[in-house]
TORLO-845396 format. One record per residue (C-alpha): residue number from 0; chain; y, z, x. Coordinates in steps of 0.05 Angstrom, whole numbers, always signed. Each point is the difference from the previous one (the first is absolute). Example, Ala and Ser with C-alpha at 12.3 -4.5 7.8 and 13.67 -1.06 7.14 Angstrom:
<zators>
<zator num="0" chaine="A" y="-90" z="+156" x="+246"/>
<zator num="1" chaine="A" y="+69" z="-13" x="+27"/>
</zators>
This chain:
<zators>
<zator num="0" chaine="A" y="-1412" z="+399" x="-310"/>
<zator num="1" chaine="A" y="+49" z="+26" x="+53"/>
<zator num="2" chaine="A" y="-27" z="-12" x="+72"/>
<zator num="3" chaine="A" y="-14" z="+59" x="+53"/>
<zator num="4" chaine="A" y="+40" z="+30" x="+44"/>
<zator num="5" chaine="A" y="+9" z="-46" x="+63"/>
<zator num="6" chaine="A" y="+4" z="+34" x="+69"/>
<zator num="7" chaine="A" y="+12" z="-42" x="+69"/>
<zator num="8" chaine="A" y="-54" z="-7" x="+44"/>
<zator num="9" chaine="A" y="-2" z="+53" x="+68"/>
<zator num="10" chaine="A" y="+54" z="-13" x="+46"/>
<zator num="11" chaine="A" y="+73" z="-2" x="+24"/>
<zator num="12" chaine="A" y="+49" z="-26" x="-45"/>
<zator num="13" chaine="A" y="+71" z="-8" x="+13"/>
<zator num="14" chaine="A" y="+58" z="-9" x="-59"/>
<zator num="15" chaine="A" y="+76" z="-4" x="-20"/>
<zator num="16" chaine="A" y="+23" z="+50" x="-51"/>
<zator num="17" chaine="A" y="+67" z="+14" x="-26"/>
<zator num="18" chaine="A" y="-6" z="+75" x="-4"/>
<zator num="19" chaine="A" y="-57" z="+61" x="+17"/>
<zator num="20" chaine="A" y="-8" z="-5" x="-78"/>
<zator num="21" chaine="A" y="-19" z="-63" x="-7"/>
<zator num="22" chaine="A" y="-48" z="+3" x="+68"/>
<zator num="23" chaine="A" y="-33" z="+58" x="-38"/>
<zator num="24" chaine="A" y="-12" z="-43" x="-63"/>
<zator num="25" chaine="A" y="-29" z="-59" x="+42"/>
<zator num="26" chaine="A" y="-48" z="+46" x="+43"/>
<zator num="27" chaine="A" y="-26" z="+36" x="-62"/>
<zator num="28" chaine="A" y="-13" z="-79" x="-25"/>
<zator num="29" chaine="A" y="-19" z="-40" x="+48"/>
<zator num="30" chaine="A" y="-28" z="+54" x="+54"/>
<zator num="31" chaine="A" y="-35" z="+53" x="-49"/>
<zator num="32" chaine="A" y="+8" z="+80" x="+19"/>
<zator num="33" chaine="A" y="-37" z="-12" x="+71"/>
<zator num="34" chaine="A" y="+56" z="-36" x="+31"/>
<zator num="35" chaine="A" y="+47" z="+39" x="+48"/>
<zator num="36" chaine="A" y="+59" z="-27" x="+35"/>
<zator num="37" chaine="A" y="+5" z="-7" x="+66"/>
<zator num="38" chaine="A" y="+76" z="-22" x="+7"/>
<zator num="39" chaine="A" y="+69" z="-11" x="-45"/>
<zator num="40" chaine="A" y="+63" z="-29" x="+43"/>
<zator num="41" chaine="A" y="+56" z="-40" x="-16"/>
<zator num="42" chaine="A" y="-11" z="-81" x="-11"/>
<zator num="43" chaine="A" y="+66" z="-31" x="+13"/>
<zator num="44" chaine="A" y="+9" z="-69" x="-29"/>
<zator num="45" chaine="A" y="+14" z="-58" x="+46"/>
<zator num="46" chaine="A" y="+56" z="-30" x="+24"/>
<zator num="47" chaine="A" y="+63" z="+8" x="-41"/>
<zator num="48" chaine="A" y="-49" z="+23" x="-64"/>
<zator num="49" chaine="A" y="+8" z="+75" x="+29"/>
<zator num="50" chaine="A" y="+59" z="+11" x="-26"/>
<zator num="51" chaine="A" y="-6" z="-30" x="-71"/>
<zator num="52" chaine="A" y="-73" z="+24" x="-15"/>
<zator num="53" chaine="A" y="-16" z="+61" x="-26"/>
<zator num="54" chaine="A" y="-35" z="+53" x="+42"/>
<zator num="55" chaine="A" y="-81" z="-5" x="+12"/>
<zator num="56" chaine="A" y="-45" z="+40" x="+27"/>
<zator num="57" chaine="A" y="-69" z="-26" x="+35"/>
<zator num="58" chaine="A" y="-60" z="+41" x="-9"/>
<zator num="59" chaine="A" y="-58" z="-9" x="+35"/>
<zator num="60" chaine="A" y="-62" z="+27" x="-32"/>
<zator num="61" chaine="A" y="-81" z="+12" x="+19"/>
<zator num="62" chaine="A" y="-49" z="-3" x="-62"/>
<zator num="63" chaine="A" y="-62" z="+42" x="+41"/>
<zator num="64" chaine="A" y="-68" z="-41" x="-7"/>
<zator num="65" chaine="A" y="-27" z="+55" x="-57"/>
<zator num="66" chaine="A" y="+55" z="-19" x="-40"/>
<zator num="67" chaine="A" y="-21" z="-47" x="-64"/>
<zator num="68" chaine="A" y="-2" z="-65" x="+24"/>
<zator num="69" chaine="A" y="-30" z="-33" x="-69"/>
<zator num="70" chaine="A" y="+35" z="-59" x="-25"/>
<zator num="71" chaine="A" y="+15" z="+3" x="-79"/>
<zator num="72" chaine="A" y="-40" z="-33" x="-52"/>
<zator num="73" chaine="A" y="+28" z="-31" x="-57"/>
<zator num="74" chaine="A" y="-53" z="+20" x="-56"/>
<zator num="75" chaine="A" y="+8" z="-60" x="-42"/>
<zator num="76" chaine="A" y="-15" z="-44" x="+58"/>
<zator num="77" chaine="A" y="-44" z="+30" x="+43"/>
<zator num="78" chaine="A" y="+49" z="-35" x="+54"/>
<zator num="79" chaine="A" y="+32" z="+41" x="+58"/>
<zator num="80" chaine="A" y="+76" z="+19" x="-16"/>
<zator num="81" chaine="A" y="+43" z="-30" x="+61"/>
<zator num="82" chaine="A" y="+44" z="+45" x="+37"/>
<zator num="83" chaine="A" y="+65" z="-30" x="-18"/>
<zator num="84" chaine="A" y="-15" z="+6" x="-81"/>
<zator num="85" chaine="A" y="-15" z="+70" x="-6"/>
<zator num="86" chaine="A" y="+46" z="+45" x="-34"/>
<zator num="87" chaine="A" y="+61" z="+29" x="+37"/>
<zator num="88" chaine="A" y="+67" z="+30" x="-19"/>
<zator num="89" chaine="A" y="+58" z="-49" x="-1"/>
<zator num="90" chaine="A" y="+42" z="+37" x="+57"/>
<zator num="91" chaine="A" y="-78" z="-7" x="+43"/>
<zator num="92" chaine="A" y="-1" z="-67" x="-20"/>
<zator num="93" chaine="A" y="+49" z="-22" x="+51"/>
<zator num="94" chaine="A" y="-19" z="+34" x="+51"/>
<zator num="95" chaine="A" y="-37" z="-40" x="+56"/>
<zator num="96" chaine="A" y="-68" z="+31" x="+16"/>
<zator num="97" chaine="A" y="-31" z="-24" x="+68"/>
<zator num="98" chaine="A" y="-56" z="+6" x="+40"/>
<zator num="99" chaine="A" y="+16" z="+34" x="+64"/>
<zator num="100" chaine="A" y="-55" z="-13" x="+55"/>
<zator num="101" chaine="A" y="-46" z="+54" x="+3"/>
<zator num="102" chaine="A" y="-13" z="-31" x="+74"/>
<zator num="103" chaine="A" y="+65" z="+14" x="+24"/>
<zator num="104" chaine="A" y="-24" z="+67" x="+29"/>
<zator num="105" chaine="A" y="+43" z="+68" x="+8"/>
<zator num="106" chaine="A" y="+35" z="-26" x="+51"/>
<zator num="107" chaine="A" y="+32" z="-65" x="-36"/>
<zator num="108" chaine="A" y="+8" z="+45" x="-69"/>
<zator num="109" chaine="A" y="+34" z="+57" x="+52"/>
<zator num="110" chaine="A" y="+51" z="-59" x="+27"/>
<zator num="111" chaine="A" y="+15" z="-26" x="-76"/>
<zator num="112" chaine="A" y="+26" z="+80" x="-18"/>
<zator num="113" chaine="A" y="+52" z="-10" x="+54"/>
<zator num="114" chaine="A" y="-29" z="+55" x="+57"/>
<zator num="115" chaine="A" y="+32" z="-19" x="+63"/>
<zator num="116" chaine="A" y="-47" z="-32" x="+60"/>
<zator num="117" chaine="A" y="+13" z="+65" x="+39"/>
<zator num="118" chaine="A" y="-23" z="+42" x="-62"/>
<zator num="119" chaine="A" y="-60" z="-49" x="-2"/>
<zator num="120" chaine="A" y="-21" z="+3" x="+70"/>
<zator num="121" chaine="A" y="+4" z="+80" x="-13"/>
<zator num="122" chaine="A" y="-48" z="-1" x="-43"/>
<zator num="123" chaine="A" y="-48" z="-65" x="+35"/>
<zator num="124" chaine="A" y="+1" z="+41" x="+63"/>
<zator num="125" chaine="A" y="-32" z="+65" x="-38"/>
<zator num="126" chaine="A" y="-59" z="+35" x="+3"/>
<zator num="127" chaine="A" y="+4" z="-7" x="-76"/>
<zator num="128" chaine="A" y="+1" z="-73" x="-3"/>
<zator num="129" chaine="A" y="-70" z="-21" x="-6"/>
<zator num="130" chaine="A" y="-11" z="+53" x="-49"/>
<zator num="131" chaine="A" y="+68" z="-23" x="-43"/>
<zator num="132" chaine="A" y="-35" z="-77" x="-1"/>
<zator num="133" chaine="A" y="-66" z="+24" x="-28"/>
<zator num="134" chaine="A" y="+38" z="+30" x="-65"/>
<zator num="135" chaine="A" y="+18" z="-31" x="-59"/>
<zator num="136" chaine="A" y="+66" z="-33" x="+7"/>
<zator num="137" chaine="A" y="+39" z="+54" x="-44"/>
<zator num="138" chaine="A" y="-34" z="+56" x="+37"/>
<zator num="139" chaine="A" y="+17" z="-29" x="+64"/>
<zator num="140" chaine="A" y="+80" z="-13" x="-13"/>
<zator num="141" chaine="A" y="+1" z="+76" x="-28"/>
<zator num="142" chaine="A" y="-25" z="+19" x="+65"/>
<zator num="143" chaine="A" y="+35" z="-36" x="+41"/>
<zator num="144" chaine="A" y="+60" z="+25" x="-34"/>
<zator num="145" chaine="A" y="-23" z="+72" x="+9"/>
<zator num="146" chaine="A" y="-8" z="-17" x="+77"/>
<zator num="147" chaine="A" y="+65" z="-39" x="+19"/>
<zator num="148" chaine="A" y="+33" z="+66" x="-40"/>
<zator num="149" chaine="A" y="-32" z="+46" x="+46"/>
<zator num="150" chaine="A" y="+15" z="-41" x="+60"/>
<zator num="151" chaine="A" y="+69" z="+1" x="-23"/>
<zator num="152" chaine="A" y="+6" z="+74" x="-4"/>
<zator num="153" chaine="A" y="-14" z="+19" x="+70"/>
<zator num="154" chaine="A" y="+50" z="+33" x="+35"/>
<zator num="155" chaine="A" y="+23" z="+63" x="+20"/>
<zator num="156" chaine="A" y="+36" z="+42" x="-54"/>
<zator num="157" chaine="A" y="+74" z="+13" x="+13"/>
<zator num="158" chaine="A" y="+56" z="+42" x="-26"/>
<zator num="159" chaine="A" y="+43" z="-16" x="-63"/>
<zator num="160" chaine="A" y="+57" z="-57" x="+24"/>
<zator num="161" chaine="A" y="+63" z="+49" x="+9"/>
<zator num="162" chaine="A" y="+43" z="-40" x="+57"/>
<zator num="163" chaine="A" y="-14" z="-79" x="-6"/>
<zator num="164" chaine="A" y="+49" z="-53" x="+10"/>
<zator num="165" chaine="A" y="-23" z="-63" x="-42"/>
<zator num="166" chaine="A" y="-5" z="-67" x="+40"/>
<zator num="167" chaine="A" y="-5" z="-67" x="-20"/>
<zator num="168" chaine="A" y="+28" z="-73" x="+0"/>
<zator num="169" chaine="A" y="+61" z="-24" x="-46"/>
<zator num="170" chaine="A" y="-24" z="-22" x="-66"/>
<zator num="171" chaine="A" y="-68" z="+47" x="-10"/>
<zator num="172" chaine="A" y="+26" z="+56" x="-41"/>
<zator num="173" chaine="A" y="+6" z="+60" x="+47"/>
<zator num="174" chaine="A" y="+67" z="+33" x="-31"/>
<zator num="175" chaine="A" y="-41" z="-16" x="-63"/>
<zator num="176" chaine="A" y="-61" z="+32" x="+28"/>
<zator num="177" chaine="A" y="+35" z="+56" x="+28"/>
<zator num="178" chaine="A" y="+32" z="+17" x="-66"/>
<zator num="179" chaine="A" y="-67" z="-4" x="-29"/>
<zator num="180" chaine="A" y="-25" z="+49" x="+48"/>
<zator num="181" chaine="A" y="+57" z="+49" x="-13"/>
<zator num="182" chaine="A" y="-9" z="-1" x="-69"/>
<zator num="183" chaine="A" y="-74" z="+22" x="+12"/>
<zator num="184" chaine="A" y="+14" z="+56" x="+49"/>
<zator num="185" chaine="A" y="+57" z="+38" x="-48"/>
<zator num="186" chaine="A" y="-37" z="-17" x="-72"/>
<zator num="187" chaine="A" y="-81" z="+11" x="+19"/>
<zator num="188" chaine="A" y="+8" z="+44" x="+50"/>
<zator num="189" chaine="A" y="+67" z="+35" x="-10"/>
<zator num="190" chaine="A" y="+22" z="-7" x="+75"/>
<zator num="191" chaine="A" y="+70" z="-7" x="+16"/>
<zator num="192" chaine="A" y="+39" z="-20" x="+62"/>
<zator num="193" chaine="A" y="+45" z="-65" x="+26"/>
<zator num="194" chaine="A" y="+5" z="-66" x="+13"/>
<zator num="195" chaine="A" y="+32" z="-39" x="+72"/>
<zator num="196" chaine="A" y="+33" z="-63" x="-8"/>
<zator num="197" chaine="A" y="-3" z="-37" x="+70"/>
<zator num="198" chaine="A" y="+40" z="-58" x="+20"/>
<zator num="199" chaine="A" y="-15" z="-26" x="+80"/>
<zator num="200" chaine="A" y="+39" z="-75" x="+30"/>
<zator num="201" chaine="A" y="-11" z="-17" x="-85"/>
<zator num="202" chaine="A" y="+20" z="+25" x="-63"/>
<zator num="203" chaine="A" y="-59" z="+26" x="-47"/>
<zator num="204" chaine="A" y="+13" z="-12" x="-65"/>
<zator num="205" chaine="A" y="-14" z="+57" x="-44"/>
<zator num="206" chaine="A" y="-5" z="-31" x="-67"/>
<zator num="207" chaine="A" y="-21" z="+57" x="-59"/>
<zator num="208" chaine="A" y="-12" z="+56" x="+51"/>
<zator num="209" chaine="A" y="+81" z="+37" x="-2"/>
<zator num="210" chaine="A" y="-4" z="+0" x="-72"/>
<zator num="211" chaine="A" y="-79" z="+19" x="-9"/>
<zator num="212" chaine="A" y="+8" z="+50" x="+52"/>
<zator num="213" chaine="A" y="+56" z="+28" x="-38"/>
<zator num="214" chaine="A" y="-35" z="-8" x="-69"/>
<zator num="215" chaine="A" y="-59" z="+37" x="+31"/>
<zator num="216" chaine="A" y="+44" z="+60" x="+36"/>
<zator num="217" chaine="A" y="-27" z="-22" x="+68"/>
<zator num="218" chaine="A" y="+63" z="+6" x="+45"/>
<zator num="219" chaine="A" y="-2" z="-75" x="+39"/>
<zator num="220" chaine="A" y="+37" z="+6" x="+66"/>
<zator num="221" chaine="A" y="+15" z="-55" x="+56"/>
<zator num="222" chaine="A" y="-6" z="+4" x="+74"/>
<zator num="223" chaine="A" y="+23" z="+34" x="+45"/>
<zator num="224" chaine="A" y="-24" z="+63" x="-39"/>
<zator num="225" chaine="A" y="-48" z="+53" x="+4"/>
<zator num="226" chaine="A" y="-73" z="-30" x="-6"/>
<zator num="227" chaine="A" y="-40" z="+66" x="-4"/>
<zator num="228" chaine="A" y="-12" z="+33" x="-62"/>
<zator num="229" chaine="A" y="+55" z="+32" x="-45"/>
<zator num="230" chaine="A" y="-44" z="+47" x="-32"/>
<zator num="231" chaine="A" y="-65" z="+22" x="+23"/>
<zator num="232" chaine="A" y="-64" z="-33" x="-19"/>
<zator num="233" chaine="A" y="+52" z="-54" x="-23"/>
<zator num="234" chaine="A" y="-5" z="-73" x="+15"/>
<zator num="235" chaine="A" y="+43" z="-55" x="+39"/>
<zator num="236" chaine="A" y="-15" z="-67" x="-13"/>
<zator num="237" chaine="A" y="+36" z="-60" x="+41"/>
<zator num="238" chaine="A" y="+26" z="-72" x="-21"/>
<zator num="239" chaine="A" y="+3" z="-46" x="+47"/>
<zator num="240" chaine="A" y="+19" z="-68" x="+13"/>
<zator num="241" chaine="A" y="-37" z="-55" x="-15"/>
<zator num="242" chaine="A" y="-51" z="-8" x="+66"/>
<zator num="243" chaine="A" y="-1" z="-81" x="+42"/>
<zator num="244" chaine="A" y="-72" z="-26" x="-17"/>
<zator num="245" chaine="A" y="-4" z="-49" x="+51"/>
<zator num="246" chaine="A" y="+59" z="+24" x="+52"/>
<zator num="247" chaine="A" y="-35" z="+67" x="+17"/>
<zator num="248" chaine="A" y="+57" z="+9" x="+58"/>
<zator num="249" chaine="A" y="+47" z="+13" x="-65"/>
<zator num="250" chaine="A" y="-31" z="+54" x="-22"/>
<zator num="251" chaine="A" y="+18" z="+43" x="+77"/>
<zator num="252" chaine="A" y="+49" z="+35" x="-37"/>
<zator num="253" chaine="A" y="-47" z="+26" x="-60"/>
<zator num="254" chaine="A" y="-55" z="+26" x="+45"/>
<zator num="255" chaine="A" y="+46" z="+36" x="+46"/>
<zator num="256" chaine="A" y="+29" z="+34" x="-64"/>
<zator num="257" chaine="A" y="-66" z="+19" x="-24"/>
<zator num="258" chaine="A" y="-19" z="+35" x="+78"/>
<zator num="259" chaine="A" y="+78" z="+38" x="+12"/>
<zator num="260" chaine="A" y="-15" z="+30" x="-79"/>
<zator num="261" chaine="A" y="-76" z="+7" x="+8"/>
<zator num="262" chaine="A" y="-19" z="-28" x="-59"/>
<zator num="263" chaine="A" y="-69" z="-6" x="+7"/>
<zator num="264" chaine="A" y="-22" z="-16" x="-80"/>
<zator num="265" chaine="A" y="+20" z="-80" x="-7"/>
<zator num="266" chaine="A" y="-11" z="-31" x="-69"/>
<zator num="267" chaine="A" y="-8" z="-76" x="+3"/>
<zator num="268" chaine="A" y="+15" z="-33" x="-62"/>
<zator num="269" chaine="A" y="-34" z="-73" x="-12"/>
<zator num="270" chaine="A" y="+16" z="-46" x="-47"/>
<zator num="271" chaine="A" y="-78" z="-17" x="-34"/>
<zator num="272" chaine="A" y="+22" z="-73" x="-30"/>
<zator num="273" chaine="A" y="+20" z="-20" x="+70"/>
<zator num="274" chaine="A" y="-55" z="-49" x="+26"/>
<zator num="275" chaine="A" y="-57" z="+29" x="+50"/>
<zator num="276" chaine="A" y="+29" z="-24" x="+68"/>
<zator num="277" chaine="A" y="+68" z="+24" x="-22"/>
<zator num="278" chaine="A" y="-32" z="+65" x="-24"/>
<zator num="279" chaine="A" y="-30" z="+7" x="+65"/>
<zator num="280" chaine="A" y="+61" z="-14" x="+44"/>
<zator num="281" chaine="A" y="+34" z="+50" x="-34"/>
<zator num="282" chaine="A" y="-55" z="+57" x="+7"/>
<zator num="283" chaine="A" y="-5" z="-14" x="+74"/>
<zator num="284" chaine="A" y="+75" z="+9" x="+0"/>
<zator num="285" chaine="A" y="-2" z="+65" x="-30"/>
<zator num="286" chaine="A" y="-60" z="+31" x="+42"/>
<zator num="287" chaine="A" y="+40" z="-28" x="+64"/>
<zator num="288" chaine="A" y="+53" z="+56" x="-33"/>
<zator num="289" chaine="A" y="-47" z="+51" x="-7"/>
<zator num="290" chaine="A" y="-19" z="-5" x="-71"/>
<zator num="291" chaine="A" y="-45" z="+51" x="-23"/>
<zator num="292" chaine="A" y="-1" z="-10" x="-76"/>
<zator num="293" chaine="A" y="+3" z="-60" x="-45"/>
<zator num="294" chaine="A" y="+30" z="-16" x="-73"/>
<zator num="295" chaine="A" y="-10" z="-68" x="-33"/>
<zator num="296" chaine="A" y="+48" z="-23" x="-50"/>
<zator num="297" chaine="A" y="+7" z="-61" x="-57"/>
<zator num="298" chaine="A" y="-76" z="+0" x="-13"/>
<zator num="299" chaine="A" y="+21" z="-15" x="-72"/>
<zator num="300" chaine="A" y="+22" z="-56" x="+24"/>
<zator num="301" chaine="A" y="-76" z="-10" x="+36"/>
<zator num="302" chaine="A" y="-64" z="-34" x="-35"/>
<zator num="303" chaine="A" y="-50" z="+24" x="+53"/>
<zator num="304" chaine="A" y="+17" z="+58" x="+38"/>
<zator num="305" chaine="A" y="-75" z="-14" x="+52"/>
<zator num="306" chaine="A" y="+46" z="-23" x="+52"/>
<zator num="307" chaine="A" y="+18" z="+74" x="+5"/>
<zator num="308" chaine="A" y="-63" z="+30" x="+19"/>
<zator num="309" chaine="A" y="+17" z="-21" x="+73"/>
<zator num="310" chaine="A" y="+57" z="+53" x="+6"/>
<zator num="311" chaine="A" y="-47" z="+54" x="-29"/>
<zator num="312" chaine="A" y="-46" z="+5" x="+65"/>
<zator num="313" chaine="A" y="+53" z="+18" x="+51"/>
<zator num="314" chaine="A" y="-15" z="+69" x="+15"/>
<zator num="315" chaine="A" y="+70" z="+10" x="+23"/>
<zator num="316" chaine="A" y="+34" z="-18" x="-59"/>
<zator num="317" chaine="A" y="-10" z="+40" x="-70"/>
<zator num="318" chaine="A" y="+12" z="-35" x="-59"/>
<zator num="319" chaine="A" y="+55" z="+34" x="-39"/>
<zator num="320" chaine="A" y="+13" z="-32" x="-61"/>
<zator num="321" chaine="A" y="+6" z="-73" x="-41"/>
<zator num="322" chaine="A" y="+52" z="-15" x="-46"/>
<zator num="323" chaine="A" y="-21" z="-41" x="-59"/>
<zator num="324" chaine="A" y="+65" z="-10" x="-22"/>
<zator num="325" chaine="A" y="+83" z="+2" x="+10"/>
<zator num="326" chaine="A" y="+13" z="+73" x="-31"/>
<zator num="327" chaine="A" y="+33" z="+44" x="+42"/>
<zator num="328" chaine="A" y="-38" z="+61" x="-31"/>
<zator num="329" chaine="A" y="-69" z="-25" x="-21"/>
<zator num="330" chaine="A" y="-51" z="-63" x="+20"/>
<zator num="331" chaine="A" y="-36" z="+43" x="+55"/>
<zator num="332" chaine="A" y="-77" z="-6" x="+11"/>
<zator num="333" chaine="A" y="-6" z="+53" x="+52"/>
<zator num="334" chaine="A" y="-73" z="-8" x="+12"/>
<zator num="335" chaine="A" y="+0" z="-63" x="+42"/>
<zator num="336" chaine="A" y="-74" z="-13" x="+19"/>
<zator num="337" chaine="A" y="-14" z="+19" x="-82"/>
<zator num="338" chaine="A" y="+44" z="-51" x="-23"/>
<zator num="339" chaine="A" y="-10" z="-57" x="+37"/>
<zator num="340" chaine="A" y="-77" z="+11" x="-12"/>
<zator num="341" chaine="A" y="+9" z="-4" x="-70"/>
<zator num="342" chaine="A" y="+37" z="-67" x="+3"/>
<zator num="343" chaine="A" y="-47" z="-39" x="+43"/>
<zator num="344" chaine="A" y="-74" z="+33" x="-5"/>
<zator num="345" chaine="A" y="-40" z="+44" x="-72"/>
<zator num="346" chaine="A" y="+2" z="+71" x="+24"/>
<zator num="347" chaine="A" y="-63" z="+13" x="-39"/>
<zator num="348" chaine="A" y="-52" z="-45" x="-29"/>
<zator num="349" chaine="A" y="+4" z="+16" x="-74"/>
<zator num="350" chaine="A" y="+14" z="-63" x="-45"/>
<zator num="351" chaine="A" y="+63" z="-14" x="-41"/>
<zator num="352" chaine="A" y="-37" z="-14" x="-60"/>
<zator num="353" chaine="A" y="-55" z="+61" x="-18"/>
</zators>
């Protein structure tokens, strides 16, 4: 006689999947319909495996303590069934199930998602926090996720972008990100206006942007020009030379541009798969210029994008958009705080597997 469905006993588990498919299968398994998921990122392979093994995902999973915890009975035996021998697909066969501490607390399974320490001392220094500990661990991460987005959010509400120059250092995308941006203003929202190439003591490099401009009917004209708006209610948007991270004396010329034209909106473009103290030599760079939005580009190129809750929390400085990829015309997230929620922390506590 065939044995009885086997469930895991209550607790954490942590395992390796190749796909969401196959982490369905092996929850409905080996977790039963109780078990909810409190995490799915990106396992890279070490060393120089990464870039001949095939993509994995790591799922961490809670099984709450109501869920069936009975260990199978072979009927012909009247012995318990062990864990490894009962029945699984092939493709959940090779994944590697785990126990994953249940004493590692909300604050060591908030570090493993990839939150930043100043996201996590956001939340530690809460009135909430006591209350987020005494939950279950998948009600607690949805809440915490619900708070750092609402922390996030605050700031003051300001008008549509309509005369920005774009900032940023060579190498992060900000032609790319400006093109992106154009493409959003005259296809969503049916705007049109221009576009300002600027060139200071160095050449900027256009790259796509003559022949996008032109593909896109957006006149592209280089200084000394007219920087106001051609049309009314129309936009002027500015391309500047790359800015000096770590010679802030070379960027003089830049900032005394951006007073004679009064150009008070300043998009800083950031390159996400640049490391943190990079990251954050480059931000400081921009808000020495004045920066009062913020675009982050090559996140496809990004496994954990917690790092990025830091810039969310400036008050100053309103996330515009990320771009998830190199098109020109698509591969914008424009809801920031949304976005990188949903890559790092569950923005609600249902399960995967009902």
């Amino acid at each position: 006689m065939s044995a009885v469905a086997h469930f895991f006993a209550p607790g954490t588990y942590k395992f390796t999947v190749r796909s969401t498919d196959e982490a369905v299968a092996l929850i409905r398994e080996k977790l039963g319909p109780t078990a909810r998921v409190l995490s799915v990122r990106n396992a890279a392979a070490p060393g120089l495996k990464k870039f001949f093994a095939a993509p994995r995902l790591e799922v961490i999973a809670q099984v709450d303590a109501e869920a069936p915890a009975a260990p199978a009975i072979d009927q012909a035996s009247d012995e318990p069934a062990r864990p490894d021998e009962a029945a699984a697909p092939a493709a959940v066969a090779r994944a590697r199930l785990t126990p994953f501490p249940s004493s590692i607390g909300l604050t060591g399974l908030l570090r493993r998602t990839g939150i930043s320490e100043t996201a996590l001392q956001r939340l530690q220094a809460g009135p909430a926090w006591a209350e987020l500990n005494a939950q279950p661990l998948h009600r607690a991460l949805a809440e915490a996720a619900r708070l750092l987005r609402s922390q996030a959010g605050v700031r003051a509400v300001r008008a549509p972008l309509s005369r920005a120059a774009f900032l940023g250092a060579a190498g992060v995308g900000r032609t790319t990100a400006l093109c992106k941006w154009i493409a959003l203003e005259t296809f969503r929202r049916a705007r049109t206006g221009h576009v300002v190439s600027v060139e200071f003591d160095r050449p900027n490099a256009l790259g796509p942007l003559p022949v996008f401009s032109e593909a896109l009917g957006v006149p592209l004209a280089h200084f000394p020009c007219e920087t106001g708006p051609a049309t009314p209610g129309g936009f002027v948007y500015f391309d500047l030379p790359g800015l000096s991270v770590r010679r802030p004396a070379d960027n003089a010329s830049m900032a005394f541009f951006l007073e004679r034209e009064k150009i008070t909106e300043r998009v800083l473009v950031l390159n996400a798969a640049y490391d943190r103290a990079s990251l954050r030599e480059a931000y400081a760079a921009g808000r020495d210029l004045g920066a009062t939005h913020l675009v982050f580009t090559h996140l496809d190129e990004v496994p954990q994008w917690g790092k990025l809750w830091d810039y969310l929390f400036d008050e100053e400085v309103e996330p515009l958009f990320l771009a998830t990829g190199p098109s020109l015309t698509g591969d914008c997230e424009e809801d920031v705080p949304g976005a990188i929620m949903r890559r790092t922390l569950p923005d609600d506590d249902e399960p995967l597997a009902a």
